[in-house]
C-alpha positions as CSV (number, residue, x, y, z in Angstrom):
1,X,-162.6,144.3,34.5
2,X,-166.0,144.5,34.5
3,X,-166.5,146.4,31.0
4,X,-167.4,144.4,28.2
5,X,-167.5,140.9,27.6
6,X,-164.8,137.8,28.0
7,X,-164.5,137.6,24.5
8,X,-163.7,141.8,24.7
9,X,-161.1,141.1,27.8
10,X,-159.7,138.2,26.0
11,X,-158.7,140.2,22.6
12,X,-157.5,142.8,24.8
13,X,-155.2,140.8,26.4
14,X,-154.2,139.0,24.1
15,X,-153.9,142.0,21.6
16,X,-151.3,143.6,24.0
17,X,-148.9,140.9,24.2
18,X,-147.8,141.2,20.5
19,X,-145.3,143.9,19.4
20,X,-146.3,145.3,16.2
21,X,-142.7,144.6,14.7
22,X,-143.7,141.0,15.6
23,X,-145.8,140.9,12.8
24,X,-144.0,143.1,10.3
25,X,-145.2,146.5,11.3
26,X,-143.1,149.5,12.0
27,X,-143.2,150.8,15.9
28,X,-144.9,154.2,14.7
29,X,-144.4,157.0,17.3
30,X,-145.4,158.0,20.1
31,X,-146.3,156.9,23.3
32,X,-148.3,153.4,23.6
33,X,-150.2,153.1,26.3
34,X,-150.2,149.3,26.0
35,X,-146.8,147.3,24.7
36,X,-148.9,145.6,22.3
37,X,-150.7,146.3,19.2
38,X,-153.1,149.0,18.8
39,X,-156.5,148.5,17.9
40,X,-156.3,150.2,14.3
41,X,-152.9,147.9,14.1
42,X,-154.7,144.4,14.7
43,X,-158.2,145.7,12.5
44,X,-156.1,145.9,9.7
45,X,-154.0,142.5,9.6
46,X,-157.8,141.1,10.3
47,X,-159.1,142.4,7.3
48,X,-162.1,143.9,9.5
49,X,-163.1,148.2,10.3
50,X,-161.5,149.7,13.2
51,X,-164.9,150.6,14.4
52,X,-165.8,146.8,14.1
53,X,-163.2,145.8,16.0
54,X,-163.6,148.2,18.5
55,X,-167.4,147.2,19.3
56,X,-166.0,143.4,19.4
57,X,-163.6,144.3,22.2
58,X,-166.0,146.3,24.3
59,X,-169.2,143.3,23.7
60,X,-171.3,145.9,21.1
61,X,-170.6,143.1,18.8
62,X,-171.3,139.3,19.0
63,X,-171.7,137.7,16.1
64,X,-168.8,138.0,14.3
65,X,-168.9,135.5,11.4
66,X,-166.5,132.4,11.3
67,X,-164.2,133.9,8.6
68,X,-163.2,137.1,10.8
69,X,-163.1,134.8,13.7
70,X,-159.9,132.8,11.7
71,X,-158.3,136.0,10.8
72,X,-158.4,137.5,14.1
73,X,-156.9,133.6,15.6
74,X,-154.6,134.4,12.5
75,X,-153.9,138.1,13.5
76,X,-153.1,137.1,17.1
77,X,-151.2,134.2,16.1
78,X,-153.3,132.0,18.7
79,X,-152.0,128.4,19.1
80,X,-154.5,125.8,18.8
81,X,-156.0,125.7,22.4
82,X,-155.6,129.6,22.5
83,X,-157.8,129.8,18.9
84,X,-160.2,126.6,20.3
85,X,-160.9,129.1,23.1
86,X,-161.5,132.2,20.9
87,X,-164.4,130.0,19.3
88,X,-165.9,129.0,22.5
89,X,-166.1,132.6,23.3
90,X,-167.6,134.2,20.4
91,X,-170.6,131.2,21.2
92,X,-170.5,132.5,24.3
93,X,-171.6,135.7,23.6
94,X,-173.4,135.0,20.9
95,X,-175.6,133.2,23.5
96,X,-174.9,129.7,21.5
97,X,-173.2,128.2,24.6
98,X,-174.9,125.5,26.3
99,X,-176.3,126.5,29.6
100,X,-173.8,126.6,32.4
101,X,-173.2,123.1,33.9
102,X,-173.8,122.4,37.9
103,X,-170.3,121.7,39.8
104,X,-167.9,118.9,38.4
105,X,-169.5,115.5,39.5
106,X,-166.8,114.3,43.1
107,X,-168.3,110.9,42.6
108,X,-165.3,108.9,41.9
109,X,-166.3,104.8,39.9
110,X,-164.7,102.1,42.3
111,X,-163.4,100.4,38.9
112,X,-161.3,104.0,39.0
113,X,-160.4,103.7,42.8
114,X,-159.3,100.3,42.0
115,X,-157.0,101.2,39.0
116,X,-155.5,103.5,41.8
117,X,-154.1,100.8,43.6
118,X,-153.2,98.4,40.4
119,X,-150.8,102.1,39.5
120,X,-148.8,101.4,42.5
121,X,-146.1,102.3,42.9
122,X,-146.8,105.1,40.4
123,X,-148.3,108.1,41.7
124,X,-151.7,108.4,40.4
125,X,-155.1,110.4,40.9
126,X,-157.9,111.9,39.7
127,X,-158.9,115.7,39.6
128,X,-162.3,117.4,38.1
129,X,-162.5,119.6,35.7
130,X,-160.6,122.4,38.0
131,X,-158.4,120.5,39.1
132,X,-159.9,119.4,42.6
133,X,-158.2,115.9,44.4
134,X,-161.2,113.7,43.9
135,X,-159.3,110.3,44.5
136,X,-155.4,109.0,44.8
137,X,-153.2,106.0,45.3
138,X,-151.1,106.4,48.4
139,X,-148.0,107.9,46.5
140,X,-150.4,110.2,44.9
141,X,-151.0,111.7,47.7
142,X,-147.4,111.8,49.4
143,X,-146.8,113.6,45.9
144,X,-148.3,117.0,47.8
145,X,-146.8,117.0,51.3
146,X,-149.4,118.8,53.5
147,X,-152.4,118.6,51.2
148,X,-154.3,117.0,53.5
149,X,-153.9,119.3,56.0
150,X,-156.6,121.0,54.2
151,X,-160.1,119.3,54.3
152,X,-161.0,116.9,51.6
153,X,-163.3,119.6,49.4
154,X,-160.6,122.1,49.7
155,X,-158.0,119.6,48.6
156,X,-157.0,121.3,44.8
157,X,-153.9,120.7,42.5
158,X,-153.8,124.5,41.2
159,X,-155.2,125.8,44.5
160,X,-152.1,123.6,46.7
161,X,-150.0,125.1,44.3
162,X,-150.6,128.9,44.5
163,X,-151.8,129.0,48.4
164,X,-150.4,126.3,50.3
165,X,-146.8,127.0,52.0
166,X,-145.5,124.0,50.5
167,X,-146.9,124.5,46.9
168,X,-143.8,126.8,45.4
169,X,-141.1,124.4,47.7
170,X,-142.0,121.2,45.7
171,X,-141.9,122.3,42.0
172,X,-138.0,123.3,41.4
173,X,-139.3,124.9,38.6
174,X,-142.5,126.9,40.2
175,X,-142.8,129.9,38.0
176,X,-143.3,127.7,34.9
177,X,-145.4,125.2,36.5
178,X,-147.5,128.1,37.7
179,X,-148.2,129.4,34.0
180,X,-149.0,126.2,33.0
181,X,-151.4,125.5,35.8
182,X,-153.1,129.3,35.0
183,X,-152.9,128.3,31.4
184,X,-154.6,125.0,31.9
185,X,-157.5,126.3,34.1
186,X,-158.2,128.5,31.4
187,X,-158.5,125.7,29.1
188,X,-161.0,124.0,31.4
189,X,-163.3,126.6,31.3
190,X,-164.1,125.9,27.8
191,X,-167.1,128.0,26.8
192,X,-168.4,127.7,30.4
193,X,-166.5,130.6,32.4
194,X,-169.7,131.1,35.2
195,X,-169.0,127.3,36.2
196,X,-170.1,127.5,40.1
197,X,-166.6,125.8,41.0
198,X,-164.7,127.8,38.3
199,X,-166.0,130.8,39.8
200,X,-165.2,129.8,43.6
201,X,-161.6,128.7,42.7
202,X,-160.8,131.8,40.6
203,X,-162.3,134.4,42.6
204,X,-160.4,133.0,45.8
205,X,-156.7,132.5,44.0
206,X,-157.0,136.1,42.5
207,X,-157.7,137.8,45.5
208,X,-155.2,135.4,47.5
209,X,-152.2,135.1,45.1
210,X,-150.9,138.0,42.8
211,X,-148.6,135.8,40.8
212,X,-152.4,134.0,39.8
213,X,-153.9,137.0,39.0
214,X,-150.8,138.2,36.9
215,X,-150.8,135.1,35.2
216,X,-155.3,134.7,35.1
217,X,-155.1,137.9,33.1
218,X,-152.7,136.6,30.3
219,X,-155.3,134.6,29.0
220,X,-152.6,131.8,28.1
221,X,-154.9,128.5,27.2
222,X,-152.9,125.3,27.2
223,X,-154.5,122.1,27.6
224,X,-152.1,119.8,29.2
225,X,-151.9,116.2,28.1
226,X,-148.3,115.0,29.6
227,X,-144.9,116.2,30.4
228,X,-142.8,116.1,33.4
229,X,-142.3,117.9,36.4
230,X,-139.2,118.1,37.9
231,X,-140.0,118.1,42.2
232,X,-138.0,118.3,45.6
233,X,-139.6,116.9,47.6
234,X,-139.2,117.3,51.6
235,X,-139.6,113.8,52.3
236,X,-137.9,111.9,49.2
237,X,-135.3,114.6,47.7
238,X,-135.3,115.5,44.3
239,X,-137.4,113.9,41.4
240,X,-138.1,114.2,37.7
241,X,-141.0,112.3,36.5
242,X,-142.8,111.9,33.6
243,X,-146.9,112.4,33.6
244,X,-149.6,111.6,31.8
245,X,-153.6,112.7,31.7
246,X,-156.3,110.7,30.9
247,X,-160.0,111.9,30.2
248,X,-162.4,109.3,32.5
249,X,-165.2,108.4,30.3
250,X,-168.4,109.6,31.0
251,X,-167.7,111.4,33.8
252,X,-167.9,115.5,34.1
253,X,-164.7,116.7,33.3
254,X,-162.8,114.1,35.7
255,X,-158.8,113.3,35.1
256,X,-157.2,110.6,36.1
257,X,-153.4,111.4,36.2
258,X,-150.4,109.0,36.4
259,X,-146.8,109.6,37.2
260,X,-143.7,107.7,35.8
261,X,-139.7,107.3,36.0
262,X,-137.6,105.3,34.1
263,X,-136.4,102.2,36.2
264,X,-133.0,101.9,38.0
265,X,-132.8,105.4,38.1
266,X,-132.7,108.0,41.2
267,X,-135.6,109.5,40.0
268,X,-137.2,106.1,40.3
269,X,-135.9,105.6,43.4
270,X,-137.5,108.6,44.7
271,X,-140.7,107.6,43.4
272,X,-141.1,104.5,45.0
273,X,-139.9,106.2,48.8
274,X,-143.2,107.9,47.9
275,X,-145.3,104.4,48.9
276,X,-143.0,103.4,51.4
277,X,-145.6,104.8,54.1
278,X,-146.5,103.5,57.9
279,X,-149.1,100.1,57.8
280,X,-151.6,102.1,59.7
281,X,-151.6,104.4,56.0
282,X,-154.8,104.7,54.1
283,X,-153.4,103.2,51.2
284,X,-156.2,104.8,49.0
285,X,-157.8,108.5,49.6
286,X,-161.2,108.4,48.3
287,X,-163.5,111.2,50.2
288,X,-167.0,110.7,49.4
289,X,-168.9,113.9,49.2
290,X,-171.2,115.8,47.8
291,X,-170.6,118.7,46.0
């Protein structure tokens, strides 16, 4: 993986996940030696030289102008995070990219802290940029039984949910929430993939969890805004609830994220067990450190 550029690794892998009779071409013959498209195959519904293409895959090309950058998006048939992040890449390697950025600020406003507690009994908290717990309401927390086993800077949404023993018991769903989570870390990288934290996070979860490394090299990119996630928990049963994410102005990259269920129902039920929790309870976790 260490041959040409992230753009290169990024066409590649993206290039083998469509079938050529996906976009109107006959399967030729003989044997592929990825499922995907060949080079030759994708060159020409780009418009663009096979040898072009070829030097843009293994980083001999970097400057590839914003017209072939649409009909490759256009080629791959990129959805619009997937296409946002072919742009940031070809900056990248173009060397247009800002300079990479220190570690994601853990500095948390007390006018955030105190939103927290206003949220109750909604779940809420915030993350950084890759996804590390930088602050939560007391159901917040209870949200990831065992998390704070773990000390406070190794307390991490995507990390929990790939490592910890309880991260694939609470999502009922786990091998969707696990592509999105892969997918959304790839969409926090933006055009800034040497991030110090990034880097740390990444470099641990592929060497500690295959299913992350399966799912790092798809190179899905899905900025996630809301949903829901449907959880069984070990202390409150089983939940649905709806989420939402919030950017925190000026802050780097922080989250805050809130959790919701419609009233009178189980699911709401459920949630508010969550901030049923013993008196001597933080009711707030707020770790101040430096990162």
């Amino acid at each position: 993986m260490s041959e040409g550029t992230e753009l290169g690794r990024f066409l590649r892998a993206r290039r083998g996940r469509i079938r050529p009779q996906d976009v109107g071409l006959p399967p030729g013959t003989g044997i592929r030696r990825i499922p995907g498209l060949r080079r030759e195959e994708l060159a020409t519904l780009a418009g663009v030289s096979v040898d072009y293409y070829t030097r843009l895959e293994r980083g001999r090309e970097t400057r590839p102008s914003p017209a072939v950058v649409a009909a490759l998006g256009e080629a791959l048939r990129l959805p619009a995070d997937a296409l946002q992040r072919l742009h940031e890449l070809v900056a990248l390697a173009a060397g247009q990219a800002p300079a990479a950025s220190p570690d994601p600020a853990h500095t948390v406003r007390e006018s955030v802290r105190v939103m927290l507690e206003t949220l109750r009994p909604s779940p809420a908290y915030v993350v950084s940029s890759v996804n590390g717990l930088l602050a939560a309401n007391r159901p917040g927390l209870r949200l990831f039984p065992g998390i704070t086993d773990w000390p406070p800077e190794q307390r991490n949404i995507t990390r929990y949910m790939f490592l910890h023993p309880m991260g694939r018991k609470l999502y009922r769903d786990w091998d969707r929430m696990a592509a999105h989570s892969a997918a959304h870390l790839r969409a926090m990288a933006g055009a800034d993939p040497d991030m110090p934290a990034l880097a740390q996070l990444v470099g641990e979860l592929v060497v500690k969890s295959p299913e992350f490394a399966r799912l790092w090299e798809r190179y899905d990119v899905q900025a996630r805004s809301g949903g829901e996630k449907h959880f069984e928990h070990p202390e409150v049963g089983p939940m649905c609830l709806h989420f939402e994410v919030m950017a925190i102005f000026r802050t780097d990259g922080q989250r805050l994220v809130t959790y919701q269920a419609m009233p009178g129902t189980p699911d709401h039920d459920a949630m508010l067990l969550l901030d049923m929790a013993s008196p001597r309870e933080k009711t707030t976790y707020a770790p101040r450190y430096e990162s």
